[in-house]
C-alpha positions in Angstrom: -25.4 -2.6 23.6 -22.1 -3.2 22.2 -21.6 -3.9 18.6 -20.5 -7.6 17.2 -17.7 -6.4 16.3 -16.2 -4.7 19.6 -13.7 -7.2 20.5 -12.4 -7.9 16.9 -10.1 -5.3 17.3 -8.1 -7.3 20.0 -9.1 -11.2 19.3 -8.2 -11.2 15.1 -5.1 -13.0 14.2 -5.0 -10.7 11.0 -2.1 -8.1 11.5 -1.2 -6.7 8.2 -2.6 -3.4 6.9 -3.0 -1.6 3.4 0.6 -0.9 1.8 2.5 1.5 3.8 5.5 -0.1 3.9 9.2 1.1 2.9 12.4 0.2 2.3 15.3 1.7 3.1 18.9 0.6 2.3 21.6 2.0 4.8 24.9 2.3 3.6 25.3 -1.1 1.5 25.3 -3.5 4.4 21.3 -3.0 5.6 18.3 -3.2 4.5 15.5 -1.1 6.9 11.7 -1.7 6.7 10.2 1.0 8.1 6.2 1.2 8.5 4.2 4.4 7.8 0.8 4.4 9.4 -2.2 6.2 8.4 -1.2 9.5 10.6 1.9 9.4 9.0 4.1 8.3 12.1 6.9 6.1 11.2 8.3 3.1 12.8 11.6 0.8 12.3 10.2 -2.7 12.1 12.6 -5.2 11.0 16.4 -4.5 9.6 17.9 -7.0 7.0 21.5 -7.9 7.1 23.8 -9.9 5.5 23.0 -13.2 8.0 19.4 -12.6 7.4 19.3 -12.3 3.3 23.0 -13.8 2.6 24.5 -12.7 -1.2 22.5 -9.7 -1.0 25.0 -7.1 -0.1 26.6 -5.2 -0.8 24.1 -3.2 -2.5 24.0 0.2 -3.6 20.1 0.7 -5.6 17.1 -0.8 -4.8 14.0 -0.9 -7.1 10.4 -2.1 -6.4 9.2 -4.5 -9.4 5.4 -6.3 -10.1 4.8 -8.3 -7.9 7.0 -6.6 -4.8 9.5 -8.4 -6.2 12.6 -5.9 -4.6 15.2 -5.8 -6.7 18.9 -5.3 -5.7 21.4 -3.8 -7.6 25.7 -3.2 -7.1 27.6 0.0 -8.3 27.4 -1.6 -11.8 23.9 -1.7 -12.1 23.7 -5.4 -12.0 21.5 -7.7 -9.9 22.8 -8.8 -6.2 19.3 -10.6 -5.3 15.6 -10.6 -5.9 13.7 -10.7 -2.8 9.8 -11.1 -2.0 8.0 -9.3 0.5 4.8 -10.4 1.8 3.5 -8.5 5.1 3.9 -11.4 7.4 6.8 -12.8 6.4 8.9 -9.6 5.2 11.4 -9.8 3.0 13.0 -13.2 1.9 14.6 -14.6 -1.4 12.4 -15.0 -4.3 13.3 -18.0 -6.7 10.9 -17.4 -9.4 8.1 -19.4 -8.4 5.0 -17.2 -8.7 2.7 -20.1 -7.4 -0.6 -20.5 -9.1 -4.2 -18.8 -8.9 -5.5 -21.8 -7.9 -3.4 -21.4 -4.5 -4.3 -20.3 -1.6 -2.0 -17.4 -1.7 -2.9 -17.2 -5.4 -0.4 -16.3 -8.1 2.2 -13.0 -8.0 2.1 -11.0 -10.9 5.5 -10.4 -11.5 4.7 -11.1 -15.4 0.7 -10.2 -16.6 -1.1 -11.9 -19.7 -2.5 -9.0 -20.7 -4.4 -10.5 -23.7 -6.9 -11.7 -20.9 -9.8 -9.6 -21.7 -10.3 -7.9 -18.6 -7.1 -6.5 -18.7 -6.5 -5.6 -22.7 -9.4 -3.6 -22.3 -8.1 -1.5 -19.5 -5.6 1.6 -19.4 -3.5 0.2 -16.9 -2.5 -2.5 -19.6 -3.2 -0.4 -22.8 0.1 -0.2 -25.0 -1.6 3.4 -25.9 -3.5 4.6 -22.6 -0.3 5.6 -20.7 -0.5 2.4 -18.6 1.4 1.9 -15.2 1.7 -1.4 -16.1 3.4 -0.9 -19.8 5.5 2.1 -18.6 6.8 -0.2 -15.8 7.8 -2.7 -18.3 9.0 -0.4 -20.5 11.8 1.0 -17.9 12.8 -2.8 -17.1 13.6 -3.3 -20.7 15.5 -0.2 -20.9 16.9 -0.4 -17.7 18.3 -4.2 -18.4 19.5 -2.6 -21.7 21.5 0.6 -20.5 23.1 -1.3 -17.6 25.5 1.1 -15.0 25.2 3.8 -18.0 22.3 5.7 -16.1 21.7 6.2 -12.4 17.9 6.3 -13.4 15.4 6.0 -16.0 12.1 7.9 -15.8 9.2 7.8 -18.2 7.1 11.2 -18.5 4.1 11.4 -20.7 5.2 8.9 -23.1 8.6 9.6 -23.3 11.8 7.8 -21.5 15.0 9.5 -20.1 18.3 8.3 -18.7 19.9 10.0 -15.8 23.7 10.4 -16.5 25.6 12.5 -13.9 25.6 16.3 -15.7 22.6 15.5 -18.4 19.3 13.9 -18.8 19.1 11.8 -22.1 15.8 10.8 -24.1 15.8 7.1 -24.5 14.3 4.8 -27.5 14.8 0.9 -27.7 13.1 -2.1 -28.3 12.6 -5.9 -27.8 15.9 -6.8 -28.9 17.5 -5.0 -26.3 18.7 -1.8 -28.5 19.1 1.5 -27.1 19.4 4.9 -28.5 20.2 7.8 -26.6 20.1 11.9 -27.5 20.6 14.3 -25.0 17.7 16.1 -23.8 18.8 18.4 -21.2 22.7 19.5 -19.9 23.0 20.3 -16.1 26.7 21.6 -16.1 28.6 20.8 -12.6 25.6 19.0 -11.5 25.8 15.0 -10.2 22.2 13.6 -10.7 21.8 10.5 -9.5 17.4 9.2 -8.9 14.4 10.0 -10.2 10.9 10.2 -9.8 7.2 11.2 -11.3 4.7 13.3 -9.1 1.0 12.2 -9.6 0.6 15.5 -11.0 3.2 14.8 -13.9 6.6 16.7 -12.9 9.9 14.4 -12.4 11.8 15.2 -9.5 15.6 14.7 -9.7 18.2 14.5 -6.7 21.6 15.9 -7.3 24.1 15.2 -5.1 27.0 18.4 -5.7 24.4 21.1 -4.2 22.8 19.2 -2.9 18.9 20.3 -4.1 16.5 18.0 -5.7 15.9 19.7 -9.3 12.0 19.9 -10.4 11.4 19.6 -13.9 8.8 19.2 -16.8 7.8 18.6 -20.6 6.6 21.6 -22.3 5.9 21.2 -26.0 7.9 17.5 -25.7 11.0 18.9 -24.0 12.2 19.2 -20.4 12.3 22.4 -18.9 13.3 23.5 -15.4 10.4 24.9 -12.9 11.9 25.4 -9.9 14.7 23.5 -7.4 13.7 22.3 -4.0 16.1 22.7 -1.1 16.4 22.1 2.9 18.9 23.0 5.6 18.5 19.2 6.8 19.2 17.8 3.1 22.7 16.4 3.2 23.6 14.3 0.3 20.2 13.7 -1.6 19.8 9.6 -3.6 17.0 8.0 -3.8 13.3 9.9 -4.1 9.7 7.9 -3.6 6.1 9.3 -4.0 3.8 7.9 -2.0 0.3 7.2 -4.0 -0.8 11.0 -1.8 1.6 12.3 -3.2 4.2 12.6 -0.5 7.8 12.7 -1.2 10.6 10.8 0.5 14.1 11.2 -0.1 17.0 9.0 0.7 19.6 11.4 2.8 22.4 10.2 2.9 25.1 11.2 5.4 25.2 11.0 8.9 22.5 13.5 10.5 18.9 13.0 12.5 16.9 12.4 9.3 18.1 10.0 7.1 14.5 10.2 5.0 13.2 13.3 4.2 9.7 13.9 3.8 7.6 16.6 1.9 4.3 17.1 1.0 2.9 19.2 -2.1 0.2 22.3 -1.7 -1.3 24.3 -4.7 -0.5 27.3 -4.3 -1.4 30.1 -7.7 -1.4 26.9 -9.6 1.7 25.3 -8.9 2.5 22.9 -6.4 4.6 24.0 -3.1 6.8 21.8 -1.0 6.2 21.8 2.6 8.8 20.2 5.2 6.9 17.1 6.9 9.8 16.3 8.9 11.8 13.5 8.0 12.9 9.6 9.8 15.8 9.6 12.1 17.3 5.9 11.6 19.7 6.3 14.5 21.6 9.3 12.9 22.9 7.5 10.1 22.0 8.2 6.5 19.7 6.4 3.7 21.6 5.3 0.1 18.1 4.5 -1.7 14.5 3.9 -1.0 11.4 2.0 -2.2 8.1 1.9 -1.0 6.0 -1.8 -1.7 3.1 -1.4 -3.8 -0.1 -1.5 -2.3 -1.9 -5.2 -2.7 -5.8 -6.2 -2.2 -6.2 -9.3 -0.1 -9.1 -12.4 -0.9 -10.0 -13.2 2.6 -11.3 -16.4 3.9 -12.2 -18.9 6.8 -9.3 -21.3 5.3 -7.1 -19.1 6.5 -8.6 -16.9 9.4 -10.8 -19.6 11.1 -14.2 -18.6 13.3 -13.0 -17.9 17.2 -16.2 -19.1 19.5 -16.5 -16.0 22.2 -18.3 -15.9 25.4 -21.1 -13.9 26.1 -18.9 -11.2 28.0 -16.2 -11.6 25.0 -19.0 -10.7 22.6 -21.0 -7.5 23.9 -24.1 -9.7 24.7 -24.1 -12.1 21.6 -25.0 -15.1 22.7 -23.8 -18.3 21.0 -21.2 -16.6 18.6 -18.2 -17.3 16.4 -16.6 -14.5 14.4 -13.3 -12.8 12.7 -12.6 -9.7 11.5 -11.3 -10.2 7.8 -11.1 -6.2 7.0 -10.3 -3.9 9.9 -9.6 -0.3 10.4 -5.6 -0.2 11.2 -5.1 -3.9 10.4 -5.4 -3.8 6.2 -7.8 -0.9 5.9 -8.3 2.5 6.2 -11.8 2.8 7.1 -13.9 -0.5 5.9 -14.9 -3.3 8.7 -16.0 -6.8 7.2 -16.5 -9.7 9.5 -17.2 -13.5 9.0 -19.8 -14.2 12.0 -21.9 -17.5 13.0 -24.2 -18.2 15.5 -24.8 -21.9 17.3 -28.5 -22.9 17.2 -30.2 -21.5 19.7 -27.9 -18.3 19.7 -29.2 -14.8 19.7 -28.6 -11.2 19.8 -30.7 -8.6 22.0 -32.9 -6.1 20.3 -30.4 -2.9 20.4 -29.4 -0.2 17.9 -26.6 2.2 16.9 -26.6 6.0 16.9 -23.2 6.3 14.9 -23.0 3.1 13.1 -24.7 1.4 10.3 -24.4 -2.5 9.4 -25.2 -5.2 6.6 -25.3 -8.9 6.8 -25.0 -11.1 3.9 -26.4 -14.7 5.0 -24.4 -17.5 3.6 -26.0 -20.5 5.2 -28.6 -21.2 8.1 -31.7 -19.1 8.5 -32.9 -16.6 11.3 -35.3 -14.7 12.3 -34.6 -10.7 12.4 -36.3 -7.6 13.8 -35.0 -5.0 11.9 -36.5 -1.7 12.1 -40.3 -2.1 12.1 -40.7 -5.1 10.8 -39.2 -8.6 11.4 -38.6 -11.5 8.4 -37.1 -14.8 8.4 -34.1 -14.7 6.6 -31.7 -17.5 4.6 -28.5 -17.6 2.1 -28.4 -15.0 -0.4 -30.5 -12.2 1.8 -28.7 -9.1 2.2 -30.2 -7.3 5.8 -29.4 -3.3 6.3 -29.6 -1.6 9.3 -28.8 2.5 9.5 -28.1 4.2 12.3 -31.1 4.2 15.2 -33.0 1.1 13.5 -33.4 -1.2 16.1 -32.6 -4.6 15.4 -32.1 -8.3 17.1 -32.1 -11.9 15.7 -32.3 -15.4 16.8 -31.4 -18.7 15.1 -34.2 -20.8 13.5 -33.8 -24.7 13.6 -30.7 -27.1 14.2 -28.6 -25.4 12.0 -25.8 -23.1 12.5 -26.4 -19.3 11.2 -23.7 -17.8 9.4 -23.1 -14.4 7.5 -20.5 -11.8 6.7 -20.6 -8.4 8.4 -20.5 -5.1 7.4 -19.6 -1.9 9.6 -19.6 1.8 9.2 -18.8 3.7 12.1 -18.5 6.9 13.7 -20.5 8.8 11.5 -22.2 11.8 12.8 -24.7 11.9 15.5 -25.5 15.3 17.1 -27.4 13.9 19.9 -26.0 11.3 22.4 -28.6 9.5 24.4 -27.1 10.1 28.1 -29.0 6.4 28.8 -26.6 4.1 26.5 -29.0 0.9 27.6 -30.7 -1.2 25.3 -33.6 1.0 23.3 -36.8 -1.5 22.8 -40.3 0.4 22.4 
């Protein structure tokens, strides 16, 4: 018996995925948005040019703000365009608007209150917890303050520095826009030019004159150099991303057949070793900057992904059945399967089980009658039914009313023994 959810995979209208999305500017006149899915396989899906985001170029920086707000910057450091990206529409111009919680598509948080409660007393918005949130706001300030006078601004472990060509600075400022500088660290004959933070806490610097991509860290609050990562395919290195793994990409520029590098990290007699991952060809041309969009949670709901009535054949079986698939595997998830499923009066399911899947149904409205292992009960809104792997279970609609619940799936876990009959099991 097939599941309820077989042919969700091919009738849902949903079709974005968790965040794997970058960005890639080419040159100054193109803007790529390359997808990364979860084997790692990359795949050009949509370039931006001048006639499709006019006053944009031509650019030479990108940077990802809140909100995936991208941010586009000249040779001078100053703005050429804010643009939005939302997974179905891509990238378009962003005018400010954030919208409102009460909407549909709810409110963007380009700008937090974070004296709400439930996020003053988090460390993502803590002023002393090392927050994402107030380091991220802290390098807008700084960057809006030092204009074209760094090619990057990094914050490790507390502590801010400017990239400037042949040095790294240690930055200090505040509200008022002031900014002090002292050098921190003098790279003689080198041309640094983008930054990044590992998730293990080392920043990552690309310098263009050998070109290498320095690796560096704080010991006892000053930088120090561990190490210098090199590749006979790295050209002219710009910008550098980490993925949330912990993958880096790197911006080649320079014409060439990868024009983003990719490595990932190892530990290896406790330090972390680059390995080549191959990079992205983008049709032998080279990469100026890059910027991957952050990864977003999505509140799901019938106002926007209506109930599709299926026919028996459509549905595996189920008779009398409407249903979409809000969460899928490959759509926005990695693993999780949620469903929004209602049966007309007189609808039903055949008694059938799973060996490498289990289920839960949360009822919302209606009321049915289940056969769920060995026993059956009548069940209504706010019952929560579990069925593990092998339990046999079927269920029919009681009364006039439609039955509706949300599904829950976890599949192909382990079962060592495959019934060579795959019909319905009954006893």
């Amino acid at each position: 018996m097939k599941s309820v959810l077989v042919c969700l995979l091919l009738l849902s209208p949903l079709t974005c995925r968790g965040e794997n999305r970058l960005f890639v500017l080419q040159g100054e006149e193109a803007i790529l948005e390359v997808d990364i899915d979860d084997e790692g396989n990359a795949r050009q899906v949509r370039t931006y040019r001048e006639r499709d985001l006019p006053g944009v170029f031509p650019a030479q920086s990108l940077e990802m703000r809140d909100g995936n707000i991208l941010v586009a910057y000249d040779g001078q450091k100053r703005q050429t365009a804010r643009l939005l990206y939302r997974r179905s529409q891509g990238l378009t111009k962003y005018g400010g608007n954030p919208g409102q919680a009460s909407d549909l598509a709810g409110r963007r948080l380009e700008e937090t209150d974070t004296a709400q409660n439930f996020r003053s007393g988090s460390r993502l918005y803590s002023e002393s917890g090392g927050g994402h949130y107030r380091d991220r706001q802290r390098l807008a300030r700084l960057q809006e303050a030092a204009g074209s006078r760094y090619g990057d601004i990094f914050v490790l472990d507390d502590a801010a520095f400017g990239v400037a060509a042949d040095r790294i600075d240690l930055l200090s400022g505040d509200d008022a826009g002031t900014l002090d500088a002292k050098e921190a660290l003098a790279m003689p004959g080198s041309r640094l030019t983008a930054a990044t933070v590992s998730p293990w806490g080392e920043v990552f610097i690309s310098d263009e004159s050998q070109p290498a991509i320095h690796r560096l860290r704080l010991q006892d609050g000053a930088l120090v150099a561990n190490g210098t990562l090199t590749h006979p395919g790295l050209r002219v290195p710009r910008g550098l991303e980490f993925t949330r793994d912990g993958e880096l990409l790197v911006a080649n520029s320079g014409p060439g057949p990868d024009g983003v590098l990719r490595f990932e990290f190892a530990t290896v007699d406790f330090n972390w070793r680059a390995m080549p991952k191959g990079g992205i060809d983008l049709d032998g041309k080279g990469a100026s900057d890059l910027v991957l969009a952050r990864t977003v949670g999505y509140v799901l709901s019938e106002k926007q992904t209506p109930l599709i009535k299926l026919s028996p054949e459509q549905a595996g079986g189920h008779y009398g059945i409407s249903q979409v698939g809000l969460v899928l595997p490959g759509r926005n998830s990695e693993a999780a399967i949620i469903a929004l499923v209602q049966y007309e009066p007189g609808g039903y399911t055949p008694v059938h089980y799973h060996p490498d899947m289990e289920q839960a149904e949360i009822v919302v409205s209606g009321r049915a009658i289940w056969e769920v292992g060995e026993f059956e009960r009548e069940v209504g809104p706010g019952d929560v039914i579990f069925c593990p792997r092998y339990a046999k279970h079927g269920y029919k609609v009681l009364g006039d009313e439609p039955f509706k619940f949300f599904q829950l799936e976890w599949r192909q876990l382990g079962n060592r023994y495959q019934p060579a009959d795959k019909t319905i099991r009954t006893r």
